[in-house]
ChimeraX commands (.cxc) that place a marker at each C-alpha (Angstrom):
marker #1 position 1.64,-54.83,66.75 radius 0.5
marker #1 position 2.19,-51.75,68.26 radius 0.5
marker #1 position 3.13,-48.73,67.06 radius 0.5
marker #1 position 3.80,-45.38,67.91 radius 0.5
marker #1 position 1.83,-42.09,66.70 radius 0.5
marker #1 position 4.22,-40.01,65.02 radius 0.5
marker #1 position 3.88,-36.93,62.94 radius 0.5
marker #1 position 6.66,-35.50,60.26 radius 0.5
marker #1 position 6.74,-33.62,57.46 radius 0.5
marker #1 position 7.69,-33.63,53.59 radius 0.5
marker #1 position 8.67,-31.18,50.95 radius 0.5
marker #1 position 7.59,-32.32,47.66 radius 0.5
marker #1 position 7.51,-30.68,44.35 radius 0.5
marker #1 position 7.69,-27.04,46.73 radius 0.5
marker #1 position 4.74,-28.67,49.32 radius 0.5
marker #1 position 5.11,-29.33,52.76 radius 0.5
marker #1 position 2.76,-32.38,53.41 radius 0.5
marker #1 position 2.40,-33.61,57.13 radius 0.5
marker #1 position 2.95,-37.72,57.24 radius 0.5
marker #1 position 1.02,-38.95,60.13 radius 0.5
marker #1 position 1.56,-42.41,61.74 radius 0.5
marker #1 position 4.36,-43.35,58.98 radius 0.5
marker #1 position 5.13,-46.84,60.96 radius 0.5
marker #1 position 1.51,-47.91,61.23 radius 0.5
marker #1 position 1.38,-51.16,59.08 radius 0.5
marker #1 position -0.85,-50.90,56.10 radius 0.5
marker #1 position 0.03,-54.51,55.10 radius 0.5
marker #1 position 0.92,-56.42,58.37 radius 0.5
marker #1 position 2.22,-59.62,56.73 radius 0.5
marker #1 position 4.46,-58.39,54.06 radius 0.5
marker #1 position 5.53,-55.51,57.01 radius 0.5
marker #1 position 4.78,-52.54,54.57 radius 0.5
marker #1 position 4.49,-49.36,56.87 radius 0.5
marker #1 position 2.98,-46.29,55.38 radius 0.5
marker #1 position 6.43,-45.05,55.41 radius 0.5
marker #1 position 7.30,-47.91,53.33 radius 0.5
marker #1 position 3.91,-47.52,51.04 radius 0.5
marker #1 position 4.59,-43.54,50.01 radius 0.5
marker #1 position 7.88,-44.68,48.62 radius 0.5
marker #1 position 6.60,-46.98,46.87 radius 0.5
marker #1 position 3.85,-44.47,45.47 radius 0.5
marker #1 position 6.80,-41.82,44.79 radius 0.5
marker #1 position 8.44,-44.77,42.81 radius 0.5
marker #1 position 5.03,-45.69,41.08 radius 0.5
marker #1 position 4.06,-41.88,40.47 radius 0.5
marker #1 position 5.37,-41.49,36.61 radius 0.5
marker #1 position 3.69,-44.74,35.87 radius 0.5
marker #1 position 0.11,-44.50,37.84 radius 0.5
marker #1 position -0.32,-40.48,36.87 radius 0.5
marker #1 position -0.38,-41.05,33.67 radius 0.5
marker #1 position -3.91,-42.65,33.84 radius 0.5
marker #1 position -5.13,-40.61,36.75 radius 0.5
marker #1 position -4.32,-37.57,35.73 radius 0.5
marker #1 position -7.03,-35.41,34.15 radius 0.5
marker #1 position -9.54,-37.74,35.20 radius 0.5
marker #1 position -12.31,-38.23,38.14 radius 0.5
marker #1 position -10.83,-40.43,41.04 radius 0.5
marker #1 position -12.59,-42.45,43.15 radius 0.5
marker #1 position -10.12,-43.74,45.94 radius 0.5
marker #1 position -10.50,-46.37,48.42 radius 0.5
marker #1 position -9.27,-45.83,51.78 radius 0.5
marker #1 position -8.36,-48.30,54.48 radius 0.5
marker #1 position -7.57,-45.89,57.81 radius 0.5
marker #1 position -6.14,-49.16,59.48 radius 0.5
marker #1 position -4.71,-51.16,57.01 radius 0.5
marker #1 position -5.83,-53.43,54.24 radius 0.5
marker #1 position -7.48,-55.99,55.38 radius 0.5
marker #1 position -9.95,-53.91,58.04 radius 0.5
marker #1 position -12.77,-51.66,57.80 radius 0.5
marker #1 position -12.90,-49.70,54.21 radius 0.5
marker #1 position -14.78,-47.03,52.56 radius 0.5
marker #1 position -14.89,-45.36,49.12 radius 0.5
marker #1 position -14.22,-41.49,48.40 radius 0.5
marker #1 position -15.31,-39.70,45.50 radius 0.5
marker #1 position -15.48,-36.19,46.93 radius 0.5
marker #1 position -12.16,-34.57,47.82 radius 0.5
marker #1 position -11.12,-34.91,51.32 radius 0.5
marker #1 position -11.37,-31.63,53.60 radius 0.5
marker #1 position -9.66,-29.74,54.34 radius 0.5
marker #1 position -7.84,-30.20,50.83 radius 0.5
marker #1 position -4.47,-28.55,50.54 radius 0.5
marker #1 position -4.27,-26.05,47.90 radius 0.5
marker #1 position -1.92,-27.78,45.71 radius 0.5
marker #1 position -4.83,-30.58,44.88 radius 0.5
marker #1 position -6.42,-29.66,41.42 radius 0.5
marker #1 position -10.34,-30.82,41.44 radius 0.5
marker #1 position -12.58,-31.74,38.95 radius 0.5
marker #1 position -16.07,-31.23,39.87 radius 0.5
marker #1 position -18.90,-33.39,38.15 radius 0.5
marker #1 position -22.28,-34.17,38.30 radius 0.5
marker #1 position -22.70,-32.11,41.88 radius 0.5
marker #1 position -19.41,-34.11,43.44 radius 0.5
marker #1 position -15.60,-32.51,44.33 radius 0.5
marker #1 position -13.38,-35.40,42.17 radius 0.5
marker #1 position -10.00,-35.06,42.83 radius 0.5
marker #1 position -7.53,-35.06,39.89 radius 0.5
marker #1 position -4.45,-37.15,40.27 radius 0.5
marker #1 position -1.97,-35.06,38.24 radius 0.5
marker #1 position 1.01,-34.81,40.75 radius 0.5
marker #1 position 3.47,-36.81,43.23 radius 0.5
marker #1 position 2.04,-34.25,45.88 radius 0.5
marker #1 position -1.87,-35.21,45.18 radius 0.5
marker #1 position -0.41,-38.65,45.79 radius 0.5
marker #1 position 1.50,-38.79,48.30 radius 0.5
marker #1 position -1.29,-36.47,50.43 radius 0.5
marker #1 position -3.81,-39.89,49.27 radius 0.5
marker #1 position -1.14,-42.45,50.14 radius 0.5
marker #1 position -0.90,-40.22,53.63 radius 0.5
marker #1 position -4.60,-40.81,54.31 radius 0.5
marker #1 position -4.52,-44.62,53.34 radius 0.5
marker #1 position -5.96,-44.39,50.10 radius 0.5
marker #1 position -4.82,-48.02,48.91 radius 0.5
marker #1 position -6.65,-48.10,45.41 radius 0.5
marker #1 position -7.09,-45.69,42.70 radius 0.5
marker #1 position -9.73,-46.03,40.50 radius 0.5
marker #1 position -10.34,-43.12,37.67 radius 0.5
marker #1 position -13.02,-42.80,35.80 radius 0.5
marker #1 position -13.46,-44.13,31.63 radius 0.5
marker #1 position -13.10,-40.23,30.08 radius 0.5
marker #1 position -10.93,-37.17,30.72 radius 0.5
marker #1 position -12.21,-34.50,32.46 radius 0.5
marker #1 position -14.81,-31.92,30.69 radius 0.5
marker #1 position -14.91,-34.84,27.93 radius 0.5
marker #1 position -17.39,-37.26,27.38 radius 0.5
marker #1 position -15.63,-39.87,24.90 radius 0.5
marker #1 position -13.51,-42.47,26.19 radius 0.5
marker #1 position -10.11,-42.07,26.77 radius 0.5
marker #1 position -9.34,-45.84,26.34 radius 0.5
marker #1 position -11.33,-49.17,25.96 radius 0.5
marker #1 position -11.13,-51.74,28.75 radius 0.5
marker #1 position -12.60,-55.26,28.73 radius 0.5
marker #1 position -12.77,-56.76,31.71 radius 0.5
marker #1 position -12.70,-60.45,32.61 radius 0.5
marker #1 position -14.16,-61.39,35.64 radius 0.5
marker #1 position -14.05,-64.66,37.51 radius 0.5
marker #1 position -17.21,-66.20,39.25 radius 0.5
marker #1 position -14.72,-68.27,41.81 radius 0.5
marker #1 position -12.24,-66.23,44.11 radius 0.5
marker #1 position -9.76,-68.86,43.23 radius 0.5
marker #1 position -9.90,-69.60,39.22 radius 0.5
marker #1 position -6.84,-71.16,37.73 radius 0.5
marker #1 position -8.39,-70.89,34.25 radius 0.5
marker #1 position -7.86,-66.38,34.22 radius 0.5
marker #1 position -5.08,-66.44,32.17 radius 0.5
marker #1 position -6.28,-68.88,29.43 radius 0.5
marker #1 position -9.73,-66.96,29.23 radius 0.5
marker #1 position -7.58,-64.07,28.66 radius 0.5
marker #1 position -5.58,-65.49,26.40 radius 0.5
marker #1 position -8.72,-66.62,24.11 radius 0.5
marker #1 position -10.19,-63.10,24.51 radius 0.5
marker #1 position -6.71,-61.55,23.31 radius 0.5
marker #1 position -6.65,-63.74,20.30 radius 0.5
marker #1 position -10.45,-63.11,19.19 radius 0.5
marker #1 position -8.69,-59.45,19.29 radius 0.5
marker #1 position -6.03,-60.19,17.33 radius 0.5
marker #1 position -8.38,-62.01,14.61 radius 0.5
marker #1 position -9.83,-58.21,14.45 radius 0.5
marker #1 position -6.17,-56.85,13.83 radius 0.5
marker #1 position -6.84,-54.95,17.14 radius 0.5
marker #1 position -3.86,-54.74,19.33 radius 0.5
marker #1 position -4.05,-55.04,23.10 radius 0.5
marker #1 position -2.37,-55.17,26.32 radius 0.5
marker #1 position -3.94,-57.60,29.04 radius 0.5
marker #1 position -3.20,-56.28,32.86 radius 0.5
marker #1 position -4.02,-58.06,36.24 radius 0.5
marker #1 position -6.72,-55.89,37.85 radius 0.5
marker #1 position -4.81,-56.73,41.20 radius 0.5
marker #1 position -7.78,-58.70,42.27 radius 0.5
marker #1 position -8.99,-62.11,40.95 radius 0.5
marker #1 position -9.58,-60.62,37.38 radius 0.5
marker #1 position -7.84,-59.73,34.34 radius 0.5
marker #1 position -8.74,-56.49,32.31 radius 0.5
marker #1 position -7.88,-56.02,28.31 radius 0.5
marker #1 position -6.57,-52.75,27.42 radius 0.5
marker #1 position -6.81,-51.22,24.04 radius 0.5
marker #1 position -5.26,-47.55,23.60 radius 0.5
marker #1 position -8.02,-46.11,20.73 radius 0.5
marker #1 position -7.65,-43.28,18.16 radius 0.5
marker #1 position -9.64,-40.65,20.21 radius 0.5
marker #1 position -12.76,-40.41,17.83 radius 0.5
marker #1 position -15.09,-42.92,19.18 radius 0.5
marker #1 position -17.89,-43.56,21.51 radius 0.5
marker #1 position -18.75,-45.34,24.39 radius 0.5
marker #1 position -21.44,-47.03,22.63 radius 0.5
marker #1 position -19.24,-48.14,19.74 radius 0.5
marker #1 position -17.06,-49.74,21.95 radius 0.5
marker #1 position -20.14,-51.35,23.84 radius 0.5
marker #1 position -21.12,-52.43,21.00 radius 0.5
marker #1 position -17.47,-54.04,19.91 radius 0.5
marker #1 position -17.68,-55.87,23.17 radius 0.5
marker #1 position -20.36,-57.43,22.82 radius 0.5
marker #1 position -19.56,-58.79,19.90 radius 0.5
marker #1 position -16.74,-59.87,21.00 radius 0.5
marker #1 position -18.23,-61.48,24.25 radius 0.5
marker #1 position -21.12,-63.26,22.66 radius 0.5
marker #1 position -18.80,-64.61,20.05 radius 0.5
marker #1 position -16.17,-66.03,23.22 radius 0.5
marker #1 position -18.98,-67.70,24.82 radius 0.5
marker #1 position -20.48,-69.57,21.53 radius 0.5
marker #1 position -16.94,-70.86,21.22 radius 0.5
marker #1 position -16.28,-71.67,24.73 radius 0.5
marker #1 position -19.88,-72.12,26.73 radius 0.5
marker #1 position -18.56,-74.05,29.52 radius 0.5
marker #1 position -15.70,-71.30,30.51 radius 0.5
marker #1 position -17.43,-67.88,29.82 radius 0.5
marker #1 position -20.93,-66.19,30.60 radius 0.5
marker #1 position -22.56,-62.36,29.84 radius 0.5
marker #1 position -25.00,-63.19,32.11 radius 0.5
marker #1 position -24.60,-59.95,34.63 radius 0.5
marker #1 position -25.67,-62.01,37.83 radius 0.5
marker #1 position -23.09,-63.27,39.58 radius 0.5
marker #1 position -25.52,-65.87,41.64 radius 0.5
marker #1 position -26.79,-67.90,38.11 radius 0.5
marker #1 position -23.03,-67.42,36.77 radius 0.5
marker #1 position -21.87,-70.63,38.28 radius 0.5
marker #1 position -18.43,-71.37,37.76 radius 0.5
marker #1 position -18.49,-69.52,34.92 radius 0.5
marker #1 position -16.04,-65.80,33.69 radius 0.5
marker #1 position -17.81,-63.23,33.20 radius 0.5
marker #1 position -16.72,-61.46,30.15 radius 0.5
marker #1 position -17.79,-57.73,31.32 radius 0.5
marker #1 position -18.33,-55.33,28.28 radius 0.5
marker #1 position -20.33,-53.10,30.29 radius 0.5
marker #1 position -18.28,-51.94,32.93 radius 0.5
marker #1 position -16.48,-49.51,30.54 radius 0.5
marker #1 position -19.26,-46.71,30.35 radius 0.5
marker #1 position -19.27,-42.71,31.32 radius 0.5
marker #1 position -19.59,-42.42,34.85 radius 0.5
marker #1 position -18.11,-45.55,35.89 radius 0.5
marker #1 position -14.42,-46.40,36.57 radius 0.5
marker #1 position -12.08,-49.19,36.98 radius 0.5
marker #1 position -8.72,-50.03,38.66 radius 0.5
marker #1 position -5.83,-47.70,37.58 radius 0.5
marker #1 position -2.56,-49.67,35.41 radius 0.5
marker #1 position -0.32,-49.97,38.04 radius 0.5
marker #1 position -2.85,-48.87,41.27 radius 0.5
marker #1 position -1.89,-51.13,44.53 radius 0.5
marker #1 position -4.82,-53.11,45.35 radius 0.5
marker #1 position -5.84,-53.69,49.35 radius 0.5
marker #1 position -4.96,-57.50,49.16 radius 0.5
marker #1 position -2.65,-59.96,51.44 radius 0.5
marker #1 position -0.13,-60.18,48.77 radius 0.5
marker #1 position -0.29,-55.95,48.24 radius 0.5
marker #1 position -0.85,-56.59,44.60 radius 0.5
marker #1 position -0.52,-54.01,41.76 radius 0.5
marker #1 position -2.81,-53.83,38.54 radius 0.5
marker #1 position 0.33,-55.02,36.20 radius 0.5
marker #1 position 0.29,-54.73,32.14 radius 0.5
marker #1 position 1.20,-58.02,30.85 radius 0.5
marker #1 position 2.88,-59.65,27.84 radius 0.5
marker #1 position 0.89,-61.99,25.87 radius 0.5
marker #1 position 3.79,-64.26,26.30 radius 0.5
marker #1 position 3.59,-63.79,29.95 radius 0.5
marker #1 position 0.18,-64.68,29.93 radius 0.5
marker #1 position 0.38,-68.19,27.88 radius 0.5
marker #1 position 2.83,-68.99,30.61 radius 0.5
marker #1 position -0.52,-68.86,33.08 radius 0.5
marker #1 position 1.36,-66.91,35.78 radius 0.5
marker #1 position -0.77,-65.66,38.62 radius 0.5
marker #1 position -1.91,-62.29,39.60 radius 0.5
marker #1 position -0.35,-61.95,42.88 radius 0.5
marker #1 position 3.16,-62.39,41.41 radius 0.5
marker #1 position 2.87,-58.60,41.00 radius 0.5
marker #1 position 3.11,-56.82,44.15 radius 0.5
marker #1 position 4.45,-53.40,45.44 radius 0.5
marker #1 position 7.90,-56.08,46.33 radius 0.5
marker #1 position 8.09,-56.67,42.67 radius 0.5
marker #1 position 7.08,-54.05,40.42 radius 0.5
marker #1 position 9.80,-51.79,40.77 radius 0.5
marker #1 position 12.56,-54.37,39.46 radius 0.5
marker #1 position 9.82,-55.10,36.25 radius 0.5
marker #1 position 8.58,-51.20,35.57 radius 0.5
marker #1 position 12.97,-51.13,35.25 radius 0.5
marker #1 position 13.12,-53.97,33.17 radius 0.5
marker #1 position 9.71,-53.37,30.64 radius 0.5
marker #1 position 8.81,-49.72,31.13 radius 0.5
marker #1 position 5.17,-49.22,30.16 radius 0.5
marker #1 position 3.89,-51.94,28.21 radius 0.5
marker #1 position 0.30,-49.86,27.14 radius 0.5
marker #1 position 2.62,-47.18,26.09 radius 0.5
marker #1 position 4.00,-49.46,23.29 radius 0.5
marker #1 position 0.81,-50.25,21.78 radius 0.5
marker #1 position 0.36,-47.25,18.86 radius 0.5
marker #1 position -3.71,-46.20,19.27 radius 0.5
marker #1 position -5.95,-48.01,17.44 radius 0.5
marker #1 position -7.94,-47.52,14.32 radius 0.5
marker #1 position -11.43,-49.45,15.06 radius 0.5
marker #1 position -13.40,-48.22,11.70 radius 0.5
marker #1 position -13.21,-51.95,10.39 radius 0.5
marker #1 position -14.68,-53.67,12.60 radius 0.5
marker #1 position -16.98,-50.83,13.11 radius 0.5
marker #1 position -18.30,-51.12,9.30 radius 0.5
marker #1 position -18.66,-54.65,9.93 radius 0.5
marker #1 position -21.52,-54.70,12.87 radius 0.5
marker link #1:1,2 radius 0.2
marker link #1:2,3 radius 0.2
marker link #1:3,4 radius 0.2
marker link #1:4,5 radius 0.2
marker link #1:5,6 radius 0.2
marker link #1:6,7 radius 0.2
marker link #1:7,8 radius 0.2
marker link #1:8,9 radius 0.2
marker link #1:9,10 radius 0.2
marker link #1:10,11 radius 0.2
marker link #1:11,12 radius 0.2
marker link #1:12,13 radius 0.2
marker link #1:13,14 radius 0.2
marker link #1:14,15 radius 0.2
marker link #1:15,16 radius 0.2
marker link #1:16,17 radius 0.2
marker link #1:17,18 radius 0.2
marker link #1:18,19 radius 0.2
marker link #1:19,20 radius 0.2
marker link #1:20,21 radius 0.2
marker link #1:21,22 radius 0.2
marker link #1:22,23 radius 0.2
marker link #1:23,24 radius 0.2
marker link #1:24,25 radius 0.2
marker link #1:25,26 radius 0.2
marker link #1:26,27 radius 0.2
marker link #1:27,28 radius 0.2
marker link #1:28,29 radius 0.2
marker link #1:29,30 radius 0.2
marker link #1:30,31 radius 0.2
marker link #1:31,32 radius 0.2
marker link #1:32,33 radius 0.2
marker link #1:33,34 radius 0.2
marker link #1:34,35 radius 0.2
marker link #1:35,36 radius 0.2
marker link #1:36,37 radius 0.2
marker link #1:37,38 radius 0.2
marker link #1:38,39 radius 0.2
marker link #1:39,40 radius 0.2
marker link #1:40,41 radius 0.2
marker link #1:41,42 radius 0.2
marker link #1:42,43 radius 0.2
marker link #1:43,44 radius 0.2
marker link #1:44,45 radius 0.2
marker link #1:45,46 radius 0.2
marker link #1:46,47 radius 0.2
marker link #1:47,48 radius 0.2
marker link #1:48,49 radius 0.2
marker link #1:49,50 radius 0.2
marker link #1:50,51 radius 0.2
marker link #1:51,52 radius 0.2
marker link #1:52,53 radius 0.2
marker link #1:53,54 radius 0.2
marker link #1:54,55 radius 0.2
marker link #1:55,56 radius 0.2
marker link #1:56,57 radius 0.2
marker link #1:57,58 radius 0.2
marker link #1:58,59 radius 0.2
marker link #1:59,60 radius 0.2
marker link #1:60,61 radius 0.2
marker link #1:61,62 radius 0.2
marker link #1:62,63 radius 0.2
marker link #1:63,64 radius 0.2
marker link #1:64,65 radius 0.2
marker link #1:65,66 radius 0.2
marker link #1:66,67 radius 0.2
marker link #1:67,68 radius 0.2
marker link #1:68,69 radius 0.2
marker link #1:69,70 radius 0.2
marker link #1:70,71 radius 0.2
marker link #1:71,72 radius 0.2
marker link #1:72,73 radius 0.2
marker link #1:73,74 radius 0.2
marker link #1:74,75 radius 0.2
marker link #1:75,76 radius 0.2
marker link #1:76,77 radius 0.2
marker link #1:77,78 radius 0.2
marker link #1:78,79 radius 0.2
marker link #1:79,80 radius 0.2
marker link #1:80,81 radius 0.2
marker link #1:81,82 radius 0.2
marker link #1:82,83 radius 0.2
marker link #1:83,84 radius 0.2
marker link #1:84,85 radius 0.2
marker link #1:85,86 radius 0.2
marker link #1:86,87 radius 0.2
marker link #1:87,88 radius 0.2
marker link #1:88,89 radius 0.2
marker link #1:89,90 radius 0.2
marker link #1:90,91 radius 0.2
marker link #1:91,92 radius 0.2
marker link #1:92,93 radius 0.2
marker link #1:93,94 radius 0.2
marker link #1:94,95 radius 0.2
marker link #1:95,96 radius 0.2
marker link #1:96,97 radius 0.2
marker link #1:97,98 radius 0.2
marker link #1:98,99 radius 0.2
marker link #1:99,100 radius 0.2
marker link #1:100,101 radius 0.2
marker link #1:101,102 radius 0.2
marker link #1:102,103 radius 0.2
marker link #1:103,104 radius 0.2
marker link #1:104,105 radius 0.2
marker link #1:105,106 radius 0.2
marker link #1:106,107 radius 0.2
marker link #1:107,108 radius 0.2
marker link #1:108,109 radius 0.2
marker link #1:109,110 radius 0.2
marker link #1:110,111 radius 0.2
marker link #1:111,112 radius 0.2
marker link #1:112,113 radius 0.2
marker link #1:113,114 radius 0.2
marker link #1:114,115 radius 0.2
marker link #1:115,116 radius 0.2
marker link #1:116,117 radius 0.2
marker link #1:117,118 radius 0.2
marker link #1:118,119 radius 0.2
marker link #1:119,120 radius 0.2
marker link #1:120,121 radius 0.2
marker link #1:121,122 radius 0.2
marker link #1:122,123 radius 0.2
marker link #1:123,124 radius 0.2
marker link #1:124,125 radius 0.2
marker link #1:125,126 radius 0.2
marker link #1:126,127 radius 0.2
marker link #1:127,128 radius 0.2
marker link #1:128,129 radius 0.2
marker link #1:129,130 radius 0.2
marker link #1:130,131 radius 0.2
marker link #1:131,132 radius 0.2
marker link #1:132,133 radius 0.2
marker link #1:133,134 radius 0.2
marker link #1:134,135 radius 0.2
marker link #1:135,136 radius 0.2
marker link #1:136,137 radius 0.2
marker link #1:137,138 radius 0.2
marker link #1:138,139 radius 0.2
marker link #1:139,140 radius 0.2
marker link #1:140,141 radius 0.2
marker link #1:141,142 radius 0.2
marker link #1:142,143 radius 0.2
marker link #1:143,144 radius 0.2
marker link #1:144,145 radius 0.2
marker link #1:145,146 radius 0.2
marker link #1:146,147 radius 0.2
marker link #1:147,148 radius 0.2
marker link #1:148,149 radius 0.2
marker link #1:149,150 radius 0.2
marker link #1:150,151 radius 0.2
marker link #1:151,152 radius 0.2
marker link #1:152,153 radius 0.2
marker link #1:153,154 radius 0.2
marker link #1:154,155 radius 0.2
marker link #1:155,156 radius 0.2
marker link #1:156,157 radius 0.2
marker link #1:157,158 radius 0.2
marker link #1:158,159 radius 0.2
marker link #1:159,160 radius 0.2
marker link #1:160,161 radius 0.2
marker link #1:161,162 radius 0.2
marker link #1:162,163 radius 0.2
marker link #1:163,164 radius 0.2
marker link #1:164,165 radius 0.2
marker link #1:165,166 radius 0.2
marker link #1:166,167 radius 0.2
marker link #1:167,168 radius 0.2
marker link #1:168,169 radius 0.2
marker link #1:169,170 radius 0.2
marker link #1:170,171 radius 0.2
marker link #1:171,172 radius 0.2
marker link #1:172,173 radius 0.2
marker link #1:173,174 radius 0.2
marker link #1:174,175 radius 0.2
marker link #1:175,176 radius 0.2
marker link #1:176,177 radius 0.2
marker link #1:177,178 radius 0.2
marker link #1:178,179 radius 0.2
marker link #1:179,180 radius 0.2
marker link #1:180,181 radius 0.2
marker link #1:181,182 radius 0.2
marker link #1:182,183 radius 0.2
marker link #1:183,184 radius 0.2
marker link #1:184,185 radius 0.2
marker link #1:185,186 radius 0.2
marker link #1:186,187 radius 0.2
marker link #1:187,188 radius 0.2
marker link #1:188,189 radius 0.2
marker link #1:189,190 radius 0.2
marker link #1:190,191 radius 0.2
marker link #1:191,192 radius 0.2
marker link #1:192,193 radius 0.2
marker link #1:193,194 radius 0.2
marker link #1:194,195 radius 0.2
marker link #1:195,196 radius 0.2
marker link #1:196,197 radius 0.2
marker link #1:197,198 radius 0.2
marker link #1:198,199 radius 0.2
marker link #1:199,200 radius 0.2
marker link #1:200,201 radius 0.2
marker link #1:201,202 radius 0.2
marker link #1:202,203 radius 0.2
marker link #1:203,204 radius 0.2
marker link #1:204,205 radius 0.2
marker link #1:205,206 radius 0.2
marker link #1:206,207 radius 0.2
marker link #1:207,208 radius 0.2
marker link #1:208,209 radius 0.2
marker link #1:209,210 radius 0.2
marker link #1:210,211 radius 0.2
marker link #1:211,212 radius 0.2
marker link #1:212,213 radius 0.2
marker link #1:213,214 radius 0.2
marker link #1:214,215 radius 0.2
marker link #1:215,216 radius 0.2
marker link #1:216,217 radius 0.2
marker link #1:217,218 radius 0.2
marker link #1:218,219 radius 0.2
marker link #1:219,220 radius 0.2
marker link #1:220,221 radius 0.2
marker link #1:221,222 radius 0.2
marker link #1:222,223 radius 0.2
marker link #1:223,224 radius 0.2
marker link #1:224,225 radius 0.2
marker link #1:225,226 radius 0.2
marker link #1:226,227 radius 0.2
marker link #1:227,228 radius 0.2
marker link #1:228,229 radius 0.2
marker link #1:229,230 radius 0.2
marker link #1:230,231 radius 0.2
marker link #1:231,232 radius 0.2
marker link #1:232,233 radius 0.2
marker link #1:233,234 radius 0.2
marker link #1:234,235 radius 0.2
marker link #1:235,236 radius 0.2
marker link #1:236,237 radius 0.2
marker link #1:237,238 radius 0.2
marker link #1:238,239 radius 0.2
marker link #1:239,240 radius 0.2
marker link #1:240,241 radius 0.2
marker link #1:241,242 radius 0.2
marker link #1:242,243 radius 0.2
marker link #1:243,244 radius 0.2
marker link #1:244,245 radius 0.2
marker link #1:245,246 radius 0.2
marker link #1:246,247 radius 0.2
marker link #1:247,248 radius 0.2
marker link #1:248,249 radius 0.2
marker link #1:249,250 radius 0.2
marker link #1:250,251 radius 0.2
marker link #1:251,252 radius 0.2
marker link #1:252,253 radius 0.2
marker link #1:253,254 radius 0.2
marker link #1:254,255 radius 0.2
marker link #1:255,256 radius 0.2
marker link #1:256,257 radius 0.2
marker link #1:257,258 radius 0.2
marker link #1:258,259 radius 0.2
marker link #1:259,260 radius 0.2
marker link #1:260,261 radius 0.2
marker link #1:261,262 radius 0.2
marker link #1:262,263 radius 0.2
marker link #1:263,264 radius 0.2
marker link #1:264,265 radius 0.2
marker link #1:265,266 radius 0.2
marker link #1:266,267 radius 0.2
marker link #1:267,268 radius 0.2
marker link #1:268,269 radius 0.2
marker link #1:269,270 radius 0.2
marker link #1:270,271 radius 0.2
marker link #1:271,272 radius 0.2
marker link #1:272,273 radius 0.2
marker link #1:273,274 radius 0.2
marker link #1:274,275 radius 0.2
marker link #1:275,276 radius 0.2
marker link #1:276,277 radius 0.2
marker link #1:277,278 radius 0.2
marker link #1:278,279 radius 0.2
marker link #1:279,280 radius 0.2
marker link #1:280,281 radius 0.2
marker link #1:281,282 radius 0.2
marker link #1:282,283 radius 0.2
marker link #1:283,284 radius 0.2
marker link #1:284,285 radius 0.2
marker link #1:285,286 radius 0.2
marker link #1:286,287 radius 0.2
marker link #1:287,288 radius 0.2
marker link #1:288,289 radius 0.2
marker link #1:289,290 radius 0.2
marker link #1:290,291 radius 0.2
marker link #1:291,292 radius 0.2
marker link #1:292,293 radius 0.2
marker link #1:293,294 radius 0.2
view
């Protein structure tokens, strides 16, 4: 498909950011242009900033769309307009996510996922606590009732949680915390929690880390959630065929087995206006119980 190369320009929030190519097709099969992807960042912006901003991003860009050649950027782009805050760390340029314009100038350079890291910037404690379940096959129909078993283990622990499509294959477990509490408490939560799922249920879940002697198995990944690393933004597009978005969930949603590609950039508008921010409901919570316990 052809297109032409075009150049215009946008004032946002007092910037003027230059658009390039806004008819080249970022997601051929669904026809979303870039022209067509920025809006739906400007629409996404109140919901995605809030966990990108004040936080190292990694971004993955796609100069040609989402299914060709990819690569990830942690340092800042150059030249980097001077309305992009950074957040340097550990000898790299990080950019921090904290307005539509930061966005937008991403979205413009065909940065289709955002993935921030675990803690705020200049802090070393997590800002949140993410399980994340991870399928062995790229096609497992079982992701929603591992999920669901994983939610309810939670639950046992009077720990309140929000389960959100990682936009992929997986499904990641999102508990908002009381901000007093360390990466290796909540390691150590997890694998509790994890060893505990697979006793139950040994011929759905592993914690073995190797994908090759997983088998057919989920991988219930307690690890993942660590300083320095990072994970798929709520509500980041993800570079797939159906352009899916990492979606919070209801649990009721979830025992209803739905799949992950039912929420796409064509259908999380009409939900976000519907359910607002389902983490946002969930008050922070208090983990000294279990805590005492292990």
């Amino acid at each position: 498909m052809a297109y032409k190369h075009e150049k215009g320009t946008l004032l946002i929030e007092g910037n003027e950011l230059t658009i390039t190519n806004p008819n080249k097709p970022l997601w051929p099969e669904l026809g979303i242009t870039k022209a067509d992807y920025l809006t739906k960042l400007s629409e996404l912006a109140p919901y995605l900033l809030r966990y990108c901003r004040d936080r190292h991003l990694t971004t993955i860009r796609y100069p040609h769309g989402y299914d060709d050649k990819s690569f990830y950027q942690k340092n800042a782009p150059e030249p980097t307009p001077d309305f992009v805050n950074l957040a340097p760390l550990d000898g790299i340029n990080y950019v921090n996510l904290d307005s539509l314009s930061t966005l937008i100038w991403l979205g413009n350079l065909a940065c289709l996922e955002f993935h921030p890291s675990f803690h705020h910037i200049g802090q070393t404690t997590p800002a949140e606590w993410v399980i994340d379940i991870d399928p062995s096959l790229e096609e497992e129909p079982r992701i929603m009732e591992a999920t669901e078993i994983i939610g309810e283990v939670l639950d046992s622990l009077r720990i309140q949680s929000v389960p959100k499509t990682s936009g992929a294959t997986g499904v990641q477990i999102y508990i908002p915390i009381q901000p007093k509490y360390t990466f290796e408490e909540l390691r150590k939560i997890g694998h509790f929690i994890a060893e505990f799922a697979v006793h139950k249920h040994p011929n759905l879940f592993t914690i073995e880390r190797f994908k090759k002697n997983r088998g057919d198995k989920i991988y219930i990944d307690y690890l993942q959630h660590w300083y320095g690393k990072t994970l798929s933004a709520p509500y980041t597009p993800r570079a797939k065929k159906d352009a899916s978005v990492s979606t919070p969930l209801l649990w009721k949603e979830v025992a209803q087995r739905p799949s992950p590609r039912e929420f796409n950039l064509l259908t999380i508008m009409p939900r976000l206006r519907t359910y607002g921010d389902l983490i946002e409901r969930v008050p922070l919570q208090n983990l000294d119980a279990i805590l005492s316990r292990l």
